[in-house]
C-alpha positions as CSV (number, residue, x, y, z in Angstrom):
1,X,0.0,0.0,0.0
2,X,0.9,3.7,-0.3
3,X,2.0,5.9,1.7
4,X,-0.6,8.3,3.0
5,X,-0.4,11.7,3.7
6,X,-3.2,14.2,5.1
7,X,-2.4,18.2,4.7
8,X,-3.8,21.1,4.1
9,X,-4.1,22.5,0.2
10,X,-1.1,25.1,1.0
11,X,0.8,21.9,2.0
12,X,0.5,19.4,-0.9
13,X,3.6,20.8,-3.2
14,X,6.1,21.0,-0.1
15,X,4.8,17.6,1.4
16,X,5.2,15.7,-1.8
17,X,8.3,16.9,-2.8
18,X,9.7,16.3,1.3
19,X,8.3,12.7,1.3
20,X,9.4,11.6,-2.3
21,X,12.5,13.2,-0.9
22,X,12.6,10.9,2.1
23,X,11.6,7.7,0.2
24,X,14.2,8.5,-2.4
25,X,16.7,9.0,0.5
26,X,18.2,11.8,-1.0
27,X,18.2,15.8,-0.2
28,X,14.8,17.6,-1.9
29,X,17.0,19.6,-4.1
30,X,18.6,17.2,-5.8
31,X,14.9,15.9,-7.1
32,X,13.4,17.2,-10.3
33,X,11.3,20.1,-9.9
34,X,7.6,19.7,-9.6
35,X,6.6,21.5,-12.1
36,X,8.5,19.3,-14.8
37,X,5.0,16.9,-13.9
38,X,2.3,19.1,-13.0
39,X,1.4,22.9,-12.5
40,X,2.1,23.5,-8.3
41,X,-0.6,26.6,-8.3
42,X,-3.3,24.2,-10.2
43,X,-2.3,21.4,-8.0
44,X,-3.0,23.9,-4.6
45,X,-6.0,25.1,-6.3
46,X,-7.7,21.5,-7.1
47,X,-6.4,19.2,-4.8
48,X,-9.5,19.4,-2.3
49,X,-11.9,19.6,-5.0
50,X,-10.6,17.1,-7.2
51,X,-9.1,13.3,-7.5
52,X,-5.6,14.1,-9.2
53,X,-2.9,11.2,-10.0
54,X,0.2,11.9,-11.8
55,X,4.2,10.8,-12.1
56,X,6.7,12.7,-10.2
57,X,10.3,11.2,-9.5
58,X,9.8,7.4,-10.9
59,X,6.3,7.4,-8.2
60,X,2.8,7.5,-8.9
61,X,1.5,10.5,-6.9
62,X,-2.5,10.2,-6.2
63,X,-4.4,13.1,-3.9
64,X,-8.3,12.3,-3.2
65,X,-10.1,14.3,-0.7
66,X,-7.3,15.7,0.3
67,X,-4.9,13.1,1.1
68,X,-1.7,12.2,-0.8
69,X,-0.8,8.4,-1.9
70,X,2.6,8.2,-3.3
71,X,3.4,4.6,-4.5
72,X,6.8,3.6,-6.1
């Protein structure tokens, strides 16, 4: 199963990038940027409001009412 992850919509860029990060075991910086996958403002904006899955990183990122899945 994936990890879960429940945050706030301001939240969902920096926690996906942090856990990703984590999984990774590697230092946040040295990931690509976000934005090479999906838009970070549309993500904030529709992330409560909307089921969105996409790839970041080699993992499938998935964020339903407002909690993140991220499964390698």
């Amino acid at each position: 199963m994936g990890n879960l992850i429940q945050r706030s919509q301001t939240q969902f860029v920096t926690e996906i990038v942090t856990r990703v990060s984590e999984m990774e075991g590697t230092d946040p910086l040295d990931l690509p940027p976000l934005y090479d996958s999906i838009d970070p403002e549309a993500l904030d904006r529709l992330a409560d409001s909307s089921e969105i899955r996409f790839e970041y990183a080699g993992y499938s990122i998935a964020i339903e009412n407002g909690t993140i899945t991220i499964d390698q």
